[in-house]
N, C-alpha and C positions, 0 to 999 in steps of 0.2 A: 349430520348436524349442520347448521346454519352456520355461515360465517361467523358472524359474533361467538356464538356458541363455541368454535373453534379457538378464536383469538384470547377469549374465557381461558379456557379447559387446560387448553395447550400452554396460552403462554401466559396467564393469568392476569392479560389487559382487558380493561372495561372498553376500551373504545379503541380507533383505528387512530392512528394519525394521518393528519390532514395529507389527500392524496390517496393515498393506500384504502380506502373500501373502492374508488371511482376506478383504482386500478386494476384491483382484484374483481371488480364488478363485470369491468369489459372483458377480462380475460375468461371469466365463467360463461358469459354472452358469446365468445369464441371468436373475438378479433384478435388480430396480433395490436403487441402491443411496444411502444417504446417508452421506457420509466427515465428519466431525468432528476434524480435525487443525490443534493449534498450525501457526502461522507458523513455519515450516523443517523439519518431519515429515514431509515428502515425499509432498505431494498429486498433484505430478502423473505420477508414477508409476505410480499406483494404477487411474488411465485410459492411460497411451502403454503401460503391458508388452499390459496384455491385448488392446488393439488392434493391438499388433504378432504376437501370437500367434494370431489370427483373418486370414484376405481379406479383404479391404473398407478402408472407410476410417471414422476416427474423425472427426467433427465437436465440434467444443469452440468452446463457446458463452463468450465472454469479454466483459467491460467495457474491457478496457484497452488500446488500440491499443500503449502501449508495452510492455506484459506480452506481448503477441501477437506481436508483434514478438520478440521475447528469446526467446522458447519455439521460435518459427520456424526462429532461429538457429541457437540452440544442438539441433535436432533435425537439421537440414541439415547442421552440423557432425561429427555421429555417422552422418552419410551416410542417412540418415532424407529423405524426400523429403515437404516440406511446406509446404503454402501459408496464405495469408491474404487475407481481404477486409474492408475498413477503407473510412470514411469519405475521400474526398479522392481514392479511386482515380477514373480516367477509366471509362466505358460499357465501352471496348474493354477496360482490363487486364483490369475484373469480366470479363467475357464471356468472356477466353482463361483465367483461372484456372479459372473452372468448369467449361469445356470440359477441361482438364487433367486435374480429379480424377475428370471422367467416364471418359475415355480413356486416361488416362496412371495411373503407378502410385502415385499420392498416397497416402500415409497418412494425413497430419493437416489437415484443415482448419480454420481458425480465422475464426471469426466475430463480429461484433457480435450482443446479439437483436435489433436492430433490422431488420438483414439480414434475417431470418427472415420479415418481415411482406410482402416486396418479391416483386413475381410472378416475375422474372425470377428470381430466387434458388429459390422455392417449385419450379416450372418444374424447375431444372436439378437437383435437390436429389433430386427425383424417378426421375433417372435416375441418380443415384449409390448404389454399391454399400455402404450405412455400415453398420458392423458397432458401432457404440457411439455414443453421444448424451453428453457430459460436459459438464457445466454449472461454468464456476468462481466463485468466487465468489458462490456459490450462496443467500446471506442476502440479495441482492440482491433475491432474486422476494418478499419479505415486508414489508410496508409496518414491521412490529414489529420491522426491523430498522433498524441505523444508517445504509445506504447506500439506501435504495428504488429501485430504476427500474420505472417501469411496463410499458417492452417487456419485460422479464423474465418480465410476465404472457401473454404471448403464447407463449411456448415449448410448453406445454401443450397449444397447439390445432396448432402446428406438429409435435409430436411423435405426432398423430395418425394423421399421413401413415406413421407408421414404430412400427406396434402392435405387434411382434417383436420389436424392439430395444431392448435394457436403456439405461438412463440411470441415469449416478453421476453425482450433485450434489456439492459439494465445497465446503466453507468453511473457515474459518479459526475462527471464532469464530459461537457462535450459543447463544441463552437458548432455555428450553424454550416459547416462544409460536414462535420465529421456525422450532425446528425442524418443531413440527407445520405451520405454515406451506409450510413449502419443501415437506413429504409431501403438502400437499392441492394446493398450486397449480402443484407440477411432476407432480399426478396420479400418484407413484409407485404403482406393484402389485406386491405381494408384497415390499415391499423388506424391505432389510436397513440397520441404523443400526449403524454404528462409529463408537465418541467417543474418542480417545484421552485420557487425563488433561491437564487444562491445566496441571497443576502442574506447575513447573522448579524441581528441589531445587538447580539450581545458581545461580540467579538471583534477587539479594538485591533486595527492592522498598524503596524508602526514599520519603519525604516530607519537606521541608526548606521550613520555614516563615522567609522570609528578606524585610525590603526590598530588599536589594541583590545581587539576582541574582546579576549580573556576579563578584561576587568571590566568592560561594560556587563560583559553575560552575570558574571558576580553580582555587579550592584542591581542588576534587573531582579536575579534571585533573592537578592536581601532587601530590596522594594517590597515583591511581589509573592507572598508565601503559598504553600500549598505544592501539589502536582506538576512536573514540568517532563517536556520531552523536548531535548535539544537535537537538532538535527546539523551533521556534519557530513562530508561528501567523502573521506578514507575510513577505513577500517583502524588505523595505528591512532588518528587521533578521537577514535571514542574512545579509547582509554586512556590517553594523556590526561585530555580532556577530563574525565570522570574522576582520574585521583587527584589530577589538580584542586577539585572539587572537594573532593575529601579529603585531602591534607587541612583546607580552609573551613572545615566544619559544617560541608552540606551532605548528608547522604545522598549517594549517586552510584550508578552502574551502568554499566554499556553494551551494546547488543550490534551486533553484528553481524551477516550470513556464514561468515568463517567457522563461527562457535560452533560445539557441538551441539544436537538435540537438544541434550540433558542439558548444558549449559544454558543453552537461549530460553528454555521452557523455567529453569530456574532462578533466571533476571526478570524476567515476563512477569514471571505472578508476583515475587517480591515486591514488582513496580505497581502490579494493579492492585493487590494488595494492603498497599501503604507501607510495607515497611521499608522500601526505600522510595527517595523522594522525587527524585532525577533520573531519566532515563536519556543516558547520552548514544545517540543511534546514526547507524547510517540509515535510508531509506528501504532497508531491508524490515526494517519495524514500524510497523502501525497499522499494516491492512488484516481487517476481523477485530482489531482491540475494542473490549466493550471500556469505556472507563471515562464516564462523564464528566469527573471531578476536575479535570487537567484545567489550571490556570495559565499557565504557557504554554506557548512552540516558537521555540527561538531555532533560527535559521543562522548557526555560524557560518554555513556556506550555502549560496543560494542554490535551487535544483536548476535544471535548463529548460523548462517548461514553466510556464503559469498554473497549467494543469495539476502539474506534483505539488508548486507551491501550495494551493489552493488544498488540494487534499488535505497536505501533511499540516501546516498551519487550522486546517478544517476539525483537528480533534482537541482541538481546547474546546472547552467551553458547549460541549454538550449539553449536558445539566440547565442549561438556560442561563447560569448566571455569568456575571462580567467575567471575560476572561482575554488576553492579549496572546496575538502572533507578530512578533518581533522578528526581523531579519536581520543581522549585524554585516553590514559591507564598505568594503572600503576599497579608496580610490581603482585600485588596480583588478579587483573583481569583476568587471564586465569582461573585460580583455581577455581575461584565464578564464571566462565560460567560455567564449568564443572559440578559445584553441583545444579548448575540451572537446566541444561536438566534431569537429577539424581531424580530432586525432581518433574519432569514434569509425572515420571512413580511411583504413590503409588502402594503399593502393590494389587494385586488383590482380596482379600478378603475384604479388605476395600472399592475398589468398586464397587463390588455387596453389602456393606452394606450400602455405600452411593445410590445406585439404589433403596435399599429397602425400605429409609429414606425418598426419594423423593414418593417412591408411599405411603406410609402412608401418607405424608405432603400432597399431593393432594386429597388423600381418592380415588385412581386407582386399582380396583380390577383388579386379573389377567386376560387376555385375552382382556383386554379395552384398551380405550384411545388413540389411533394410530392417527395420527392428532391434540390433541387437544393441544390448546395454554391457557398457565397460567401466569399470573403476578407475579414474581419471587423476592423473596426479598433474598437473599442471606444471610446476616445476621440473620434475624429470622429465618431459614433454619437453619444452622450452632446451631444457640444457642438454636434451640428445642429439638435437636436432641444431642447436644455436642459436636459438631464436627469440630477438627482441622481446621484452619482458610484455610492455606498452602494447607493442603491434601486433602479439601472439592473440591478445586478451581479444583487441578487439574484431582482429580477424576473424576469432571463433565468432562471435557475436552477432556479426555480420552472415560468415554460413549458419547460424541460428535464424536469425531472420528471414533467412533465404528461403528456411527450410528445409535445408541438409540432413543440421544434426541439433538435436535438443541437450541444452546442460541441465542440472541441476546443483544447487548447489548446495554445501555439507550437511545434507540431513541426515540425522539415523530413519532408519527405519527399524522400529524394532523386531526382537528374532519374532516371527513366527511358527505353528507347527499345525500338523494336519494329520491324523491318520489317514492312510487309505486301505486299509483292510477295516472289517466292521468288526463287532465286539467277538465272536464267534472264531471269527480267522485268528484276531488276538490269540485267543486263549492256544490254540492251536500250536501259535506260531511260539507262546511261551514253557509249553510242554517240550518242542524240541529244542527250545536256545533258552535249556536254565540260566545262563549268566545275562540273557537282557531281564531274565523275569521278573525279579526289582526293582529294574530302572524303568520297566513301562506301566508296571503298576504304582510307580510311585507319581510317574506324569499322570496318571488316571487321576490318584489323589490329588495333586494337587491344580490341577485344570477340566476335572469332570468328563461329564459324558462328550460335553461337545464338542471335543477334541473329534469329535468321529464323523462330524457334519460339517463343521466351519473349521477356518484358521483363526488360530486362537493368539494370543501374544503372550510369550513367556520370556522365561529371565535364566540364563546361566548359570548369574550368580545365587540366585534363590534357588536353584536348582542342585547344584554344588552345595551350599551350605548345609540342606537335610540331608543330600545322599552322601556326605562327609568325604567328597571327592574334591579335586579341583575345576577348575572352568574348562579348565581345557577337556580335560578328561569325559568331561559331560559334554563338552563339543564334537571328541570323538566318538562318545556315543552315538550320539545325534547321526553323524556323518555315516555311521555305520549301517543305524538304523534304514536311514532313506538309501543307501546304495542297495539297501536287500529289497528295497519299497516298500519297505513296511507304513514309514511315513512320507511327507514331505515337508523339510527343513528348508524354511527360510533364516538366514544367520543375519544379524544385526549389520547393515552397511554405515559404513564409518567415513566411504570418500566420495568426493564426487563422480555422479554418473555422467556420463556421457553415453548418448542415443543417437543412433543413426537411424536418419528417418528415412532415409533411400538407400538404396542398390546402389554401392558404392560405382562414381564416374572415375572415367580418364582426366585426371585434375587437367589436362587443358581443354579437354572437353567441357568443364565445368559450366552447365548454363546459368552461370549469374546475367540478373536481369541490370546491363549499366546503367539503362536510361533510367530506371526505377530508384537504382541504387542514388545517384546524380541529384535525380526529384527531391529525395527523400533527406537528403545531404542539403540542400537550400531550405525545404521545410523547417530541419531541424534550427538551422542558421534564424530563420523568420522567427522561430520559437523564442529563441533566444535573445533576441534583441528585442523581443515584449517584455522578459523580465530584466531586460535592462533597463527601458524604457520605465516599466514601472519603480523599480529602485534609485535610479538618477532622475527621470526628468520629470517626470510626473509635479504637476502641480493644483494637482485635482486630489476629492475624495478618494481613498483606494479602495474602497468600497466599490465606486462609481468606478473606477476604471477593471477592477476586477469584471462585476456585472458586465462593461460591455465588451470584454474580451469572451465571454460568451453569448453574448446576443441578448444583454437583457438590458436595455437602453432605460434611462431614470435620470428623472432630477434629482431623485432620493440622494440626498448626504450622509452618511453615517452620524456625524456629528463626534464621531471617539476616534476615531483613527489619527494618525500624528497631525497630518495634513489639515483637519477639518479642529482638530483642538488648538492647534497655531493662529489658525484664521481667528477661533472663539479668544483668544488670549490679546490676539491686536487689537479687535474690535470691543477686548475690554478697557485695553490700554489708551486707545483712539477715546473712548467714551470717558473714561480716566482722564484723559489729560484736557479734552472740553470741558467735563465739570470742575476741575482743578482752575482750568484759565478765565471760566466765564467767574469765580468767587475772588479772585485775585480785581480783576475789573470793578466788581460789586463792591469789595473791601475798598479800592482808589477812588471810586464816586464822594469819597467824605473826603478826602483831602489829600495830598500827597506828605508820601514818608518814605524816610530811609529805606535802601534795602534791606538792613539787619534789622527793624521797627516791620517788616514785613514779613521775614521770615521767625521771628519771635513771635508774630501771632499765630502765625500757622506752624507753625513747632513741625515741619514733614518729617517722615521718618526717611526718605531717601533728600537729604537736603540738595546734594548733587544734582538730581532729577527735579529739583523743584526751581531750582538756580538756570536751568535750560531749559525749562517753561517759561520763565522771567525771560528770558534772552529769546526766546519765538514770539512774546507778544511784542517785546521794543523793534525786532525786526520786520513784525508786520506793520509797525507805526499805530497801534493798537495805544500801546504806555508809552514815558520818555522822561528822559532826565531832567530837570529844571539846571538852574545855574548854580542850584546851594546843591548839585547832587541829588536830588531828591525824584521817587519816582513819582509819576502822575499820572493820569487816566487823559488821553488825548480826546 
């Protein structure tokens, strides 16, 4: 099929949006390419047409287990055949997914970069037929960006293996340091760079310098009706925040990476939905949301980057029509970002002692563990060990960055199952164990044949409820079964994972990179004092200053944003009080009168304001009082 054809079929557009065929065009041509598209411009388009339009299979290189997830979805949905490999998975799913996109007819696989460094993956990757390399998220591989990850830097020696194959990189946001960056460290050749304009003529930027948050956000809500997503920087105050909300008669709910699965998946669609109106969030919510209608994005606390701003503020107002990103700050907010990033770098001996904390807590001698996945409880971490609440957090964070060890945070994953005997060995294996022979023929029933090809997703409790057992009980099943191998049980994880991504070191050995760490720590600092800049001092379009924080220099005004509607309000006022003063002059040309004879013809409705227009024309020697009192036209 033809592109078009594809864009048709698949996703049932008549046409491409602007950018996206000239993208897709050069990537089919087989340049590498680099996309520059707002948050909702439709990036990932720009890599699934032309990979659909090609043999083979696309590999997409992502950060976001739950981004990857959603995109997985919703391609499988369009009848698109497409997997994923994610932290948390068992040896055996890895090994039957990749056996999949070798043999089977996969289109999209999705990955971590970290995957990329792993032999088994290098191995199997080798026999896959890929027809396209997509990097998302792509500011990622740039230390000069706001998100850094150091696997990122690895893609470049992994894309070596496949010197034919075009790679489109793909961000959302990026300054002119971060994009030469992503060209030299994704090694692009011969590419091509599309930027679409960051500017949204429909999306009014405001700044609202307030102590009292709370009742500003209120009256913006009872202005402003419709879709809202409030963004705050704790987890404890999205749900202050949200039943404050709901006490005062707004429907509203809150999300946050703490929640469960179930929980987060079940505020999510309420909110896309419509039937709640408010989604009060940390920055853990908004990336993948399709949801056009949003009238707001109020910023009760601002992020430490322009970049996040820009995003998160970036999903009002999709849909095309007027729609406002409000930030609400006051005085003492620059100060408390500052000492935010400050407290994001402990000091480096503490984390090699928090390195050293964690391999006692796991029982990882040195030279081990590279790969392995632990159920993470954070608080019992902290209090076996002693350890600063603050400084633990971001200690780990730090050997995150490094590259150490990868967190995740509270997702389920849900149970999986697999057989690994085929239907034949089944029957076999239910002739000698009467007592599983109901319970495997009842998973036949209720999950089919392909229990005996792929990992399926099943439920305990569905499971329990027909076989008139308990949960548990069908968990010991489960447990049984896979100890004999009959199957392979994946059980639903509930905490977070922790991954070590190396061969555990001698925590003084530890090579953290200082001077890197140092860089990175002043970067972050520079960051941050742009979105102070833009929230206090700014006396420009924010439009216009947004644009040239990424390199897109204009005269262009918005003309909506607070800044640029103040200006239109003076210079209504300014043209207001000229024709106000030149008709007072035109009224005195016939003779002089009182000033109460002067303002009983003009009846103003602010008399006050009319009374200080009188007192600016006698002070410019314009009018003047005679000796009866009276005014005159000089």
């Amino acid at each position: 099929m033809t592109i078009d054809e594809i864009l048709k079929q698949v996703w049932e557009y008549d046409e491409f949006r602007p950018l996206q065929r000239d993208i897709v065009t050069s990537v089919l041509e087989g340049h590498d390419v680099l996309a520059l598209m707002p948050t909702g411009g439709g990036k990932s388009l720009c890599f699934q047409v032309p990979a659909l339009a090609r043999e083979g299979l696309c590999l997409v290189i992502s950060p976001l287990i739950a981004l990857m997830k959603d995109q997985v979805e919703n391609l499988r949905k369009r009848g698109i055949n497409a997997q994923a490999v994610f932290s948390g998975m068992s040896y055996r799913q890895i090994d039957h997914t990749l056996d999949a996109c070798i043999y089977n007819d996969v289109k999209f696989l999705y990955v971590s970069p970290e995957r990329l460094r792993t032999e088994l993956f290098r191995v199997r990757a080798k026999m896959m037929k890929i027809n396209l390399i997509a990097v998302d998220e792509a500011h990622c591989v740039s230390a000069w960006g706001y998100d850094f990850r150091p696997p990122y830097l690895q893609i470049a020696e992994f894309r070596e293996m496949f010197p034919n194959v075009p790679l489109i990189a793909l961000t959302a946001t990026a300054t002119r340091e971060v994009k030469a960056d992503i060209i030299q460290k994704l090694t692009l050749k011969n590419e091509r760079v599309f930027q679409q304009s960051f500017a949204r003529p429909n999306l009014s930027y405001s700044v609202i310098m307030t102590e009292d948050k709370e009742v500003r956000l209120k009256k913006i809500l009872d202005n402003v009706s419709g879709s809202s997503v409030i963004y705050v920087r704790n987890r404890r105050r999205t749900q202050l925040i949200a039943n404050e909300l709901m006490r005062q008669g707004i429907s509203a709910t809150f999300y946050h990476a703490g929640l469960s699965t179930s929980d987060r998946h079940t505020r999510q669609d309420a909110w896309v939905k419509g039937r709640v109106r408010v989604m009060v969030a940390t920055n853990a919510f908004g990336m993948g949301i399709d949801k056009p209608e949003v009238r707001t994005v109020i910023h009760v606390d601002l992020p430490d980057t322009l970049e996040a701003y820009f995003q998160e503020a970036g999903r009002a107002g999709r849909d095309g029509e007027k729609a406002y990103a409000v930030a609400l700050v006051a005085p003492a907010d620059g100060k408390e970002l500052i000492k935010q990033v400050e407290q994001q770098y402990p000091d480096l001996d503490f984390v090699r002692r928090v390195y050293q904390c964690l391999a006692n807590y796991f029982r990882l001698a040195i030279g081990v563990g590279e790969g392995s996945s632990y159920d993470f409880d954070l608080t019992d971490f902290q209090s076996t060990f002693g350890l600063a609440t603050t400084d633990t957090y971001y200690a780990l964070k730090l050997l995150e960055s490094e590259g150490f060890i990868q967190m995740s945070e509270s997702y389920n994953n849900p149970s999986r199952l697999h057989f690994l005997i085929n239907s034949r060995e089944l029957y076999d294996f239910q002739v000698r164990n009467e007592r599983f022979d109901a319970f495997t023929k009842l998973l036949l029933r209720m999950y089919g044949g392909g229990i005996f090809t792929d990992y399926v997703i099943i439920s305990e409790t569905a499971i329990a409820k027909v076989f008139l057992v308990t949960e548990a009980e069908v968990r010991n099943l489960l447990y049984r079964l896979a100890e004999m191998n009959i199957i392979e049980y994946d059980p639903q994880k509930t905490k977070p994972q922790l991954t070590f991504l190396t061969a555990r070191y001698d925590a003084a050995a530890l090579p953290l990179s200082k001077k890197d760490i140092a860089a990175r720590k002043d970067r972050d600092l520079d960051k941050v004092h742009s979105v102070i800049n833009y929230a206090y001092h700014t006396n420009r379009c924010r439009t216009q200053v947004l644009l040239e924080y990424f390199d897109e220099k204009t005269d262009y005004e918005c003309g909506i944003c607070d800044h640029c509607l103040a200006r239109k309000k003076a210079r209504q006022a300014r043209t207001g009080d000229s024709q106000e003063k030149q008709r007072i002059l035109d009224y005195l040309a016939n003779g002089a009168i009182t000033i109460q004879q002067l303002v009983s013809h003009f009846a103003p409705k602010n008399e006050n304001g009319f009374l200080l227009t009188v007192r600016e024309l006698v002070s410019d020697e314009l009018i003047g009082y005679d000796a009866l009192g009276n005014l005159y036209l000089k």
